[in-house]
N, C-alpha and C positions, 0 to 999 in steps of 0.2 A: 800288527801292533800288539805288544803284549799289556797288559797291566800294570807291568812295571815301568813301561815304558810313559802311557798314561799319567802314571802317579809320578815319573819326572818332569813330564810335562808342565803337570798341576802344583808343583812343587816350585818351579822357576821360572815360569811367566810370573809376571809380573809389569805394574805398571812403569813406564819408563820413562825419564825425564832426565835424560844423561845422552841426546842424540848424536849423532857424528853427520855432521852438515856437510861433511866432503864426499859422503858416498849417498849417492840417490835411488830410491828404491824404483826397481824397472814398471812397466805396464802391465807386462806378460805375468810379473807376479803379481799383483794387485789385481789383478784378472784370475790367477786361480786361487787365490784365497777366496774370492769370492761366489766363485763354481763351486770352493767348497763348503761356503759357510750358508749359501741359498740351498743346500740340502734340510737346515735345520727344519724342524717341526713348527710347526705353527696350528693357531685354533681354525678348522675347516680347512686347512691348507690356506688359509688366505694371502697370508705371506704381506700384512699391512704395511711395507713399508719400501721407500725407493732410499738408492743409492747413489753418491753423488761421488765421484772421484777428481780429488785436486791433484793435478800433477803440473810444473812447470808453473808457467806465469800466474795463475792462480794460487798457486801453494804460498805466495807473499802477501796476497788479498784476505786467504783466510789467516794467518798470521794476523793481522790488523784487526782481527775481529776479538779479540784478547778486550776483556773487561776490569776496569778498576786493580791491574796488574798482577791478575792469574793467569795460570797457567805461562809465564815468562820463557820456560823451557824449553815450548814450541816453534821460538825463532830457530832450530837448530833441525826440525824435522825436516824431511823431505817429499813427504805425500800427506795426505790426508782421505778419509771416507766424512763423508757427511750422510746421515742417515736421517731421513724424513718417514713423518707417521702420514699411512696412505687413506685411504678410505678399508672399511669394512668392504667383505662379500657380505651379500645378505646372510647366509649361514651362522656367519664367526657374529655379523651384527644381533640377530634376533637371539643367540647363545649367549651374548653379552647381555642385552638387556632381560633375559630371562636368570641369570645369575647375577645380574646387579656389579660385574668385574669389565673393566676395559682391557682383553684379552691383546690387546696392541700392543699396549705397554708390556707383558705379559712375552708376547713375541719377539720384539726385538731387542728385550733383554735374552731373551735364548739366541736369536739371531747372531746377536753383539757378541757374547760368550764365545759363539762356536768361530766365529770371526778373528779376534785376538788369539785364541786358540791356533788356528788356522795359521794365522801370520809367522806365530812364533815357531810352530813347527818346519817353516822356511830361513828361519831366523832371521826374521821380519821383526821389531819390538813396536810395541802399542802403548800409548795410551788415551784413555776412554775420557774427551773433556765434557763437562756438564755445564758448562758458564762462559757465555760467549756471547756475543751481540747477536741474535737470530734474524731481524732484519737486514743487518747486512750482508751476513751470510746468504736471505734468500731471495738480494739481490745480487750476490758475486753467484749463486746455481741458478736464477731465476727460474726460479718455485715459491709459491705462497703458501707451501706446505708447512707443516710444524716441524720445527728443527729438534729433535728428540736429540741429537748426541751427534759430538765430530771426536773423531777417532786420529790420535796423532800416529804417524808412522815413520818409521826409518830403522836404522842401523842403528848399535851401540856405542859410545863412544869408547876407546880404549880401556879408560877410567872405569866402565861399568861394572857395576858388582853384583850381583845375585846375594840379595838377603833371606835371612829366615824367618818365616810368616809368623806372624803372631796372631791364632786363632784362638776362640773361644773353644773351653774343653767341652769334649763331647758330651759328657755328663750334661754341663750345662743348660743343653737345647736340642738335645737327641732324646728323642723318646720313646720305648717300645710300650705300647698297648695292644 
């Protein structure tokens, strides 16, 4: 991979909310996005966090898990990742409580990144939900783990468009000292 290639990457991922409910996304892929996105970095290696994969008759259970009429877009996906926060190693935990940072969070925001990333370079599309019924979800995975993020998956739908980001300039919040 070049850099350039990278910077396309970074350029047209994006979050998706345009799925095409007629094409389903297979196992075998959702299995190596995953081989590839469990390489990320994490604090101690701990790696805080378990994975839950919706495919098939599940994939309508988490659908139902939709709050106060977000995320609406998702009836149209075809897979889902459900990502729970795991316990500390002792390492990552006594490093946590000696810098006063929950390095969890910390991790599976890099986990999640390299995940979507991952997807998309399959042409897999994502997106990253944050608001969702957690209890019910962690009785459709039965885990009483903390539901930190479900991740929608599928294909584009025809209509999909690749927009142009709107980021803060660098000036702004880039600093050299």
């Amino acid at each position: 991979m070049t850099i350039s290639d990278y910077e396309l990457l970074m350029k047209n991922r994006q979050s998706c909310r345009n799925f095409d409910s007629t094409k389903s996304v297979e196992k075998n892929d959702l299995v190596k996005i995953l081989e590839i996105a469990k390489l990320s970095p994490s604090a101690c290696n701990s790696q805080p966090y378990s994975v839950y994969i919706s495919l098939g008759d599940s994939v309508a259970k988490i659908k139902d898990t939709k709050v106060m009429g977000f995320n609406s877009f998702i009836d149209e996906c075809t897979a889902f990742f459900v990502i729970t926060e795991a316990r500390y190693t002792l390492p990552a935990k006594i490093g946590s409580l000696m810098q006063g940072i929950d390095f969890r969070s910390i991790d599976i925001g890099i986990f999640t990144a390299n995940l979507v990333n991952a997807s998309y370079s399959l042409g897999i599309e994502t997106c990253i939900l944050g608001v969702f019924n957690e209890k019910r979800i962690q009785e459709i995975i039965g885990s009483k783990d903390k539901v930190r993020l479900v991740i929608a998956l599928g294909y584009p739908d025809k209509n999909y468009m690749i927009k142009e980001k709107d980021r803060k300039a660098f000036e702004d919040h880039v600093y050299f000292v």
